[in-house]
C-alpha positions in Angstrom: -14.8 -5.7 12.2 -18.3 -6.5 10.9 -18.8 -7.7 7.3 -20.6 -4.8 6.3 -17.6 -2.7 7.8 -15.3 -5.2 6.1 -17.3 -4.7 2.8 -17.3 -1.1 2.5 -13.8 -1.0 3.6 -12.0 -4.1 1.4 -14.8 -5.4 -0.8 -12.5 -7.2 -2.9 -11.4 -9.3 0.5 -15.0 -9.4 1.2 -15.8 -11.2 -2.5 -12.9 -13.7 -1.8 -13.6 -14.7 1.4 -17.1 -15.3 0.3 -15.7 -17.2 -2.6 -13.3 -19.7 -0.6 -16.7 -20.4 1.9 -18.9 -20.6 -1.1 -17.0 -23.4 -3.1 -16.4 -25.4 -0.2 -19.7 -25.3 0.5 -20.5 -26.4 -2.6 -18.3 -28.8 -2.4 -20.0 -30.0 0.4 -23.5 -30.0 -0.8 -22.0 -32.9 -3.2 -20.8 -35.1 -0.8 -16.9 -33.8 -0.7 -15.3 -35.2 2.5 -15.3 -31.5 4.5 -11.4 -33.0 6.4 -10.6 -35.2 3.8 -11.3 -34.8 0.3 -10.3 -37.5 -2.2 -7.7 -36.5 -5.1 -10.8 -36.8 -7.7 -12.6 -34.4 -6.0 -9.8 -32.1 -5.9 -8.9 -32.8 -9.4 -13.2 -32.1 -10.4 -13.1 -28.8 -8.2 -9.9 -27.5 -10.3 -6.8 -28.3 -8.1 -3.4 -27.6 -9.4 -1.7 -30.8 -11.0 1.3 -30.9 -13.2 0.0 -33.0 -15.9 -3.1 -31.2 -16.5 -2.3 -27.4 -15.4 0.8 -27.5 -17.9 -1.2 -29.2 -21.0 -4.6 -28.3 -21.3 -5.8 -27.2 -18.5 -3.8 -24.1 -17.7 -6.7 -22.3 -15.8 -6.0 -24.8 -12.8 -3.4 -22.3 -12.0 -6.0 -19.6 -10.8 -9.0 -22.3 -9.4 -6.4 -23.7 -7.6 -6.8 -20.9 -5.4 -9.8 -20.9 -4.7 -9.9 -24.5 -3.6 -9.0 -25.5 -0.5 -8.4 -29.1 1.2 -10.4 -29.7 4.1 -12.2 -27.1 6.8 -9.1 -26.7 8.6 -7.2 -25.9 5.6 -10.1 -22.9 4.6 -10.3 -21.6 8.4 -5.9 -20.9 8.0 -6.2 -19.2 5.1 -9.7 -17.4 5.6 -8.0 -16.2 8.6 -4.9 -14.6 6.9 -6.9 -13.3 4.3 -9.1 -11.4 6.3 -6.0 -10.0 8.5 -3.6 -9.0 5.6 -6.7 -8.2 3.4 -8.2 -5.1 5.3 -4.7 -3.7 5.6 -3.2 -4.4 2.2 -6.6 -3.8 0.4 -7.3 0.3 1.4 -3.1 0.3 0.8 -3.3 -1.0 -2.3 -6.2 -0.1 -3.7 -9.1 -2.7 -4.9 -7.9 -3.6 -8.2 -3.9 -3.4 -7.1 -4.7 -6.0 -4.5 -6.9 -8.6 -6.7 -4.4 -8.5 -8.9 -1.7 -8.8 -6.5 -3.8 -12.1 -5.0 -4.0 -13.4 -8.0 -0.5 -13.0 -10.2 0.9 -14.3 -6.9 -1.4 -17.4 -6.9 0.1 -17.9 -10.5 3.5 -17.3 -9.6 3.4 -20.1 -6.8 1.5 -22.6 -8.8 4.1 -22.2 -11.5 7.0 -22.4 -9.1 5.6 -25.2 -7.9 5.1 -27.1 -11.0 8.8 -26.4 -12.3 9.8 -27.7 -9.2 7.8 -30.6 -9.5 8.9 -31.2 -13.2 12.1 -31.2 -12.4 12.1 -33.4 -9.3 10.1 -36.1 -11.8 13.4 -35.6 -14.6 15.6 -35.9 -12.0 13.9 -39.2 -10.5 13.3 -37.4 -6.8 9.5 -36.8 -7.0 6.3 -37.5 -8.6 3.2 -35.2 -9.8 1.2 -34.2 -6.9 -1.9 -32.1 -6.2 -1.9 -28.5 -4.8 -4.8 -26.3 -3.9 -5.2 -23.2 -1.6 -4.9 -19.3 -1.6 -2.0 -19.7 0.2 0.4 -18.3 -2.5 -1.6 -15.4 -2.9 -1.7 -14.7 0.8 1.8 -14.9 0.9 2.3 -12.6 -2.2 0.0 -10.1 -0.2 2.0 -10.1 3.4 5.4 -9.8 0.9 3.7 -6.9 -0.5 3.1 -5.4 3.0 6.8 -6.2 3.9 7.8 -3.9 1.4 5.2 -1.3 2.5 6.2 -1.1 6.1 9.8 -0.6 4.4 8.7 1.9 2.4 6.6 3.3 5.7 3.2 3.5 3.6 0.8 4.5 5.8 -3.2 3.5 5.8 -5.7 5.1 7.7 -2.2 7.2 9.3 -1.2 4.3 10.7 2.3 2.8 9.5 3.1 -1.1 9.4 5.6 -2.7 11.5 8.2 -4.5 10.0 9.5 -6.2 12.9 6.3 -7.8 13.1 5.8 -8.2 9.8 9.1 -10.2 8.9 8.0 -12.5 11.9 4.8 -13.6 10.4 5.9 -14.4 7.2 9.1 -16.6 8.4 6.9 -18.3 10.7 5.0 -19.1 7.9 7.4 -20.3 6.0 9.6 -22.4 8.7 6.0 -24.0 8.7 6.1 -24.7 5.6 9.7 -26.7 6.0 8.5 -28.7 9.2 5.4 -29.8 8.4 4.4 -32.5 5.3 2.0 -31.8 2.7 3.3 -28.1 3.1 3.5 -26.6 -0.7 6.8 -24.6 0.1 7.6 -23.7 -3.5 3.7 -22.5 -3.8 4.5 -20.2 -0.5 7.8 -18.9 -2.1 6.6 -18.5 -5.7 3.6 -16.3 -4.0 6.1 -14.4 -1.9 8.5 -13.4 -4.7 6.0 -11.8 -7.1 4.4 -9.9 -4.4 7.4 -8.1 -3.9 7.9 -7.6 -7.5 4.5 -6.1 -7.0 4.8 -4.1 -4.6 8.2 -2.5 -4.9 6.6 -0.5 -8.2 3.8 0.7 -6.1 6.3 1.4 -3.0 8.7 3.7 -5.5 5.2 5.9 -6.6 3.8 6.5 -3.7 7.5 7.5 -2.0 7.6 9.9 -5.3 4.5 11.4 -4.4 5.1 11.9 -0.8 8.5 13.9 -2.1 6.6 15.8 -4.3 3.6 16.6 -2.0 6.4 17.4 0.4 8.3 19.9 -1.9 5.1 21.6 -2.6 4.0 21.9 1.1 7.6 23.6 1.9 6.8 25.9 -1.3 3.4 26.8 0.4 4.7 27.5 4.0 7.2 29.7 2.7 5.0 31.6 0.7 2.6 31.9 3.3 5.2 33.1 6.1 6.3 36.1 3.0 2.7 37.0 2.7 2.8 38.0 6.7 5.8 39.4 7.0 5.0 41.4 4.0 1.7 42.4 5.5 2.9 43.3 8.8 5.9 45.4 7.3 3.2 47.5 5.1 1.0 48.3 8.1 4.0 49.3 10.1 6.4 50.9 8.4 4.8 54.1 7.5 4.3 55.0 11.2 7.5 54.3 12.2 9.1 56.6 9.7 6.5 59.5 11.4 7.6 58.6 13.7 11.2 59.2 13.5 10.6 62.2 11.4 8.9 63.8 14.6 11.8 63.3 16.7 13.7 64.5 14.1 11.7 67.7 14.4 12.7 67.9 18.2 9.3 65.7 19.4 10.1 63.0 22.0 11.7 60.0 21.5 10.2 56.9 19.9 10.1 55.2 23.6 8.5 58.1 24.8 5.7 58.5 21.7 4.4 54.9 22.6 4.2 56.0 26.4 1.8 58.4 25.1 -1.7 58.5 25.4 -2.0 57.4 29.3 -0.9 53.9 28.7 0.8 52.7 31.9 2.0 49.7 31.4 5.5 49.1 29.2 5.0 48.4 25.6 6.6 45.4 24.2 8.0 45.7 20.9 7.7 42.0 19.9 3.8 41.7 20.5 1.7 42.9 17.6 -1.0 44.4 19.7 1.4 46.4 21.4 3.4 47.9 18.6 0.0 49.6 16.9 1.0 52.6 15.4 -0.5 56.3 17.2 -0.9 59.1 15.0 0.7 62.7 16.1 -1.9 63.4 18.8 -1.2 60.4 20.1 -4.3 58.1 18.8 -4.1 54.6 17.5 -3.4 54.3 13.7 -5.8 51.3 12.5 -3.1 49.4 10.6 -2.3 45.8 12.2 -1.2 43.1 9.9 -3.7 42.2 7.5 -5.3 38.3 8.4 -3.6 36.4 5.9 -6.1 33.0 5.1 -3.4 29.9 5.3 -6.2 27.6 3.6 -5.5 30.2 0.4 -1.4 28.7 0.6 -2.3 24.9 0.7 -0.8 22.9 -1.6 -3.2 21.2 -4.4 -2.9 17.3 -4.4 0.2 15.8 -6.1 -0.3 14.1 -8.9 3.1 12.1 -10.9 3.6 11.7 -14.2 1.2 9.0 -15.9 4.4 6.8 -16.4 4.7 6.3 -12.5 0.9 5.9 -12.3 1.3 3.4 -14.6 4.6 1.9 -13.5 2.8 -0.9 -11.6 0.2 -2.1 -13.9 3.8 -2.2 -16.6 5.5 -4.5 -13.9 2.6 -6.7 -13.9 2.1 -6.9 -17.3 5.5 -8.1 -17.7 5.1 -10.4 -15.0 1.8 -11.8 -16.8 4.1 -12.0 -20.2 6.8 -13.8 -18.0 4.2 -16.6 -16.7 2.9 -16.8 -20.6 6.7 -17.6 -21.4 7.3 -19.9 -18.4 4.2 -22.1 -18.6 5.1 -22.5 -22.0 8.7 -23.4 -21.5 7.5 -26.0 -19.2 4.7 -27.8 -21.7 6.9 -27.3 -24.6 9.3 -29.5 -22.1 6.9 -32.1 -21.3 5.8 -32.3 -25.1 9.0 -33.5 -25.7 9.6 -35.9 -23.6 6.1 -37.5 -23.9 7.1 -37.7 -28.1 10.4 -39.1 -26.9 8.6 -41.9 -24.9 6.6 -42.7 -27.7 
């Protein structure tokens, strides 16, 4: 896929990609190491760190993502963005999707921070650094593991799950095996995509019912429509037609052999069964053409509550990270004021 086909069909993936390759360009332009960039670099360029994200510097928990540690680091995630981008993003919709990237950045930073805090109370760890789009991406192929349950389809074309599920464990066995890995970043990510998601999953499975019901609705009343049709043309001849063997005229068999027609006349075929007056002539009165376009279903639209069911569960999710990022400063306030 070319950028300008990736553009028109995910610009949002388009405007992140181009965001990851422009800051670390500029990081570069600077004089940041491009394999090994020092932690006050990092910390400059906005990386996630405990002691600054959850006092006053809270924003680190979206630049974070943005940020990435060395070119190898950027080509992973680039990679996965653009592969689980031009899928999720037509899925999901533009502004589903950013959102989705980012509240599941959030989510992992956070996750990773409580774990962090707590492995410093307990006396098992010490503040570290964090930076990538790694949660998000993660958060994003969640969200496509719940659509290939749900079988959304994009373009007609329906996820596989199988395939799916592989990706993302891979990923996260990674994440175990290998050092440096932020596992809690990954997981964090993960979890509120599929919070995510499963709202968006649950409308579009109660539109496809609904668009569903109403296409039943429509075939039905198109298949009336001809069988009403076809019984209006032909029923008056056939009661002539009985009422002249009635009067002693030949049988009904015999009426439709009429007319010098030599071959038999099947019953079942519509051209066949054309009604003949009493000399023996055609009767114009075949089924009227009934349109099918005139039965198709309008477009399903739900209620606005399930339009607006996922934007609710994100707001709430937004509301939760308010409440946990707080929870956690409050907690380091207090022990700071006891070490004083």
């Amino acid at each position: 896929m070319t950028i300008q086909q990736l553009l028109k069909t995910a610009p949002v993936t388009t405007l992140l990609l181009a965001s990851f390759i422009g800051l670390f360009v500029m990081q570069l332009v600077t004089g940041v190491d491009a394999n090994n960039p020092s932690t006050e670099a990092l910390v400059k360029w906005g990386a996630n760190a405990l002691p600054l994200t959850m006092m006053d510097d809270p924003w680190r928990l979206v630049s974070s993502a943005f940020l990435h540690i060395g070119l190898m680091h950027l080509l992973f995630n680039g990679f996965a963005m653009y592969f689980f981008g031009q899928i999720a993003e037509p899925m999901f919709g533009s502004a589903k999707f950013l959102a989705l990237f980012l509240l599941a950045a959030i989510g992992g930073n956070l996750l990773n921070n409580y774990v962090t805090w707590h492995s410093i109370l307990d006396g098992t760890g010490q503040p570290g650094l964090s930076a990538g789009a790694s949660g998000g991406i993660m958060g994003i192929g969640a969200a496509l593991l719940i659509a290939a349950l749900f079988k959304i389809s994009v373009n007609g074309m329906v996820l596989n799950l199988k395939s799916l599920i592989i990706i993302m464990a891979i990923n996260l066995v990674y994440g175990f095996a290998v050092p440096g890995i932020d596992n809690a970043g990954h997981i964090g990510g993960a979890i509120t995509g599929l919070l995510i998601a499963l709202p968006i999953a649950l409308v579009y499975r109660k539109r496809e019912l609904a668009q569903q019901a109403a296409m039943a609705q429509a075939q039905q009343a198109y298949q009336n429509a001809v069988q009403a049709s076809y019984a209006s043309n032909h029923q008056p001849s056939y009661q002539t037609s009985l009422h002249d063997n009635q009067r002693g005229n030949p049988p009904l068999t015999n009426i439709f052999a009429d007319n010098n027609i030599q071959t038999p006349v099947d019953l079942n075929n519509t051209a066949d069964t054309a009604d003949f007056d009493q000399s023996g002539g055609y009767i114009n009165n075949y089924p009227t053409y009934i349109d099918p376009k005139k039965f198709a279903p309008e477009p399903v639209n739900v209620s606005i509550i399930w339009r607006i069911l996922p934007w609710l569960v994100m707001l709430v999710i937004v509301i939760g990270f308010l409440w946990w990022w707080q929870d956690i400063h409050e907690q380091i306030l207090q022990v700071l004021k006891a070490i004083e």
